[in-house]
N, C-alpha and C positions, 0 to 999 in steps of 0.2 A: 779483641779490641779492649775488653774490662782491662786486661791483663796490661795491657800497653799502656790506659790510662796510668793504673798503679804505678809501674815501673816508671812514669814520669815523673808524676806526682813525688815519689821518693825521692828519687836524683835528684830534682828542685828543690825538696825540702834539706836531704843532706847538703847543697851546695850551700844553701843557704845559712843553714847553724855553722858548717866548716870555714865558712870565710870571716875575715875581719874586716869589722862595722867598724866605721870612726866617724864622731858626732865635733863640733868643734868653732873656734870664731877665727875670722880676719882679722887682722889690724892695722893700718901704717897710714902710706900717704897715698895722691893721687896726683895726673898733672895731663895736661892737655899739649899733644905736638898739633897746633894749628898755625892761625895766622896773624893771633895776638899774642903779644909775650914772647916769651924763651920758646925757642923752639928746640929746648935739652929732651935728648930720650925717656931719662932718667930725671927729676926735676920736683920731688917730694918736700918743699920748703916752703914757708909763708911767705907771702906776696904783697905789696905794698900796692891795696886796692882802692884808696881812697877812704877808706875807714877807721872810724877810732877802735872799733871792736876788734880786739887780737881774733874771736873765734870766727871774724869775716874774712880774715886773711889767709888763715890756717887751712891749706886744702887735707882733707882723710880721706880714709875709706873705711868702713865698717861691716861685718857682716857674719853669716853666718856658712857652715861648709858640712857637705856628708860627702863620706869616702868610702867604696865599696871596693876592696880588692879579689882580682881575679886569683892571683898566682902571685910570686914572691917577687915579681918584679911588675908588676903592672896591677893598675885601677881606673876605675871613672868616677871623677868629681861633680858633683854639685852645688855652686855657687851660687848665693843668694845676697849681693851686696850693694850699700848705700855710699854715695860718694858725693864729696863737696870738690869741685873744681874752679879756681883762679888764675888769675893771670892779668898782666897789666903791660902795658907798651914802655912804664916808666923803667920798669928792670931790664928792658930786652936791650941787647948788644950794639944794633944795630940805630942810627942817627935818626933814621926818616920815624922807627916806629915813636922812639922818643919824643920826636916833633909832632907824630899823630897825637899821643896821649890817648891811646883807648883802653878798656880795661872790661873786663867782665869776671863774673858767676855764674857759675850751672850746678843743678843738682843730677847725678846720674844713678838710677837706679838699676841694677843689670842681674839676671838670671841666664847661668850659663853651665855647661853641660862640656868637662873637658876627661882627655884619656890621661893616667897617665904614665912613664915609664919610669921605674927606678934602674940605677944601673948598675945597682948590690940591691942583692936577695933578702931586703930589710923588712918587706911582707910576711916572712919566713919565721917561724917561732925562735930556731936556732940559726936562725942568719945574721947578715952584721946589725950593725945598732945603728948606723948610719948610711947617709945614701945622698948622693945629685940625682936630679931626676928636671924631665921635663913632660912639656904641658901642653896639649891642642884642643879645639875641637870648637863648638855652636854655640849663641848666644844670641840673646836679645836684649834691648836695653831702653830705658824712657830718661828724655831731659826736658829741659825746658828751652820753650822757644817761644823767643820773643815776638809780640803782635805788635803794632803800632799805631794809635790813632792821633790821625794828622788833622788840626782842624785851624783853616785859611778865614782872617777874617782882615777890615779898614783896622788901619791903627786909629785907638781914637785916645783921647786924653783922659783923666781923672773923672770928669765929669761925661763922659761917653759920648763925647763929640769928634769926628773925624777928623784926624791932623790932614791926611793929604790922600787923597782918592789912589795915590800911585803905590803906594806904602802898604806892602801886606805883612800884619801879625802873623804869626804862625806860633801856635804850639801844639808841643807831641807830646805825648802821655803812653806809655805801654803798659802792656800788659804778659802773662805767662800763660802758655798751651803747652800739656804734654805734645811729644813727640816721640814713635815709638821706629826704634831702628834696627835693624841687625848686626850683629860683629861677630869679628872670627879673635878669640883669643887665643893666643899661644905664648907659652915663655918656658924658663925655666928657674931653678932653687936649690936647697939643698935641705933635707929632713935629717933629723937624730931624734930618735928613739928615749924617752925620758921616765924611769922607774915604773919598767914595764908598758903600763898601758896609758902610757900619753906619748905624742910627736909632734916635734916644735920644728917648724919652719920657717924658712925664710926662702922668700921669692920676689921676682916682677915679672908681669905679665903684663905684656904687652896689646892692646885691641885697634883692631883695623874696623872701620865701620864707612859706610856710605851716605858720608851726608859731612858739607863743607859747616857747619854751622853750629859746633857744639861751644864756640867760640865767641857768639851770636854776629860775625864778622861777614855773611853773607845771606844776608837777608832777601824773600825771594816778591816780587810784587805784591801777591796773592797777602804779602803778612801785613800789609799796607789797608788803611781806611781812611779817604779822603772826604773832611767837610770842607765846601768851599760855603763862603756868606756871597749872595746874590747881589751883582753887581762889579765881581772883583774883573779885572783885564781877564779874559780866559788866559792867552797866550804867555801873560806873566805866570800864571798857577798854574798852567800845565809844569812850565820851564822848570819853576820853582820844587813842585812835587818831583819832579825826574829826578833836579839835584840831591833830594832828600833822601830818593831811595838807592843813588850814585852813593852816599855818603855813609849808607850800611852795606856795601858790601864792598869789601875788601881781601875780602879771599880769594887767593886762586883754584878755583872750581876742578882744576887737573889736578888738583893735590886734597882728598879729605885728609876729613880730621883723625888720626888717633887719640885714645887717650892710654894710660899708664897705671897701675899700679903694685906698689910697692910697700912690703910687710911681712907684715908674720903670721901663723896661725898655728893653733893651738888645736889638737883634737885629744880626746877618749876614745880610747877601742872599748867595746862590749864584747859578748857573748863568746863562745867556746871557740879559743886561738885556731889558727887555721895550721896545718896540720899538709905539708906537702910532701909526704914521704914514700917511698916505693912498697 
């Protein structure tokens, strides 16, 4: 049994110095297939979100990557990346979104864990210098999701006197909850090999996730807080509230959300090149 110990402990430690580490960043764009905006696969461009700030419009992504390779054609990645996502009904193609006028923000934060294959031997010390490859595997992700507090009161005047008993104010105010979901990313790119120990890529990758709302286009009851002021018609504020929460959600619930991103990423190898020889 000692003996077994040993003899593992070894193998692990040679596999470990024999393989190549790569440490490294993401960078490009990001872009949301939902149910506001473009619904382009591909869609890495600034958006016309109602704002004067260029860097409100500007969707990225950023982050950071480890790449542990098995063999001269395959690895598992670790993803650890921050994303800005927009999108507006004024660019989308289509007539009816343009007449809605809706538009949103999300921040998405995602850690994910993908395989993946090259299909040249570019892992190889003396293998080629370049490679296509693609990309699978688990992931988790947090964004923000919108809360809403709805508060019903008499409309009254300047001076807070009641115009007309029948007439209800209403304003909404929101606010931001994480929201933590799962996604399957997969995609694929193409690596080259650059003076020795760096590899520059480019890619997009695609994520499937389970939740209509990264969009904030379908909002669900529960994200809802109603003050009514005593005395209003119930029947009018019941009506009233229904329309309000009719009036976030506009997704169709048979179709989630994807999101997208699209980049580049930059790694360093470390330690003693990997070595696949007979």
């Amino acid at each position: 049994m000692k003996n077994l110990l040993i003899l593992t402990l070894g193998l692990f430690f040679t596999l470990s110095i024999a393989q190549r580490h790569e440490v490294g960043i993401f960078a490009g764009g990001a872009n949301v297939i939902g149910d506001i905006g473009r619904t382009n696969y591909i869609n890495p461009l600034p958006v016309s979100y109602g704002s004067n700030s260029l860097g409100d419009r500007i969707p990225f992504a950023v982050g950071a990557i480890y790449r542990f390779n098995f063999n001269p054609y395959m690895g598992v990645r670790f993803n650890g990346i921050f994303s800005r996502v927009v999108g507006a009904d004024a660019s989308a193609p289509e007539y009816y979104k343009r007449e809605r006028n809706y538009a949103f923000k999300n921040n998405i934060i995602e850690g994910s864990l993908v395989l993946e294959y090259n299909f040249f031997d570019i892992n190889d010390e003396h293998g080629k210098k370049h490679s296509p490859y693609i990309f699978a595997g688990v992931g988790a992700f947090m964004y923000d999701k919108l809360l809403y507090n709805v508060d019903n009161s008499f409309a009254r005047d300047p001076n807070g006197v009641i115009i007309d008993p029948d007439i209800i104010q209403t304003d909404i105010t929101t606010r931001t909850e994480k929201e933590t979901n799962f996604t399957v990313p997969f995609g694929a790119g193409y690596k080259l090999k650059y003076r020795g120990n760096f590899v520059i890529s480019a890619e997009v990758g695609f994520r499937y996730t389970q939740t209509d709302n990264l969009d904030h286009s379908f909002a669900s009851e529960s994200d809802f807080n109603f003050n009514t002021e005593p005395g209003l018609n119930e029947d009018a504020v019941n009506q009233l509230n229904s329309n309000i929460i009719k009036s976030r959600q506009v997704g169709n619930m048979s179709n989630h959300d994807w999101y997208v991103f699209t980049g580049i990423t930059l790694t360093y190898t470390f330690g003693r090149p990997p070595c696949y020889c007979d």
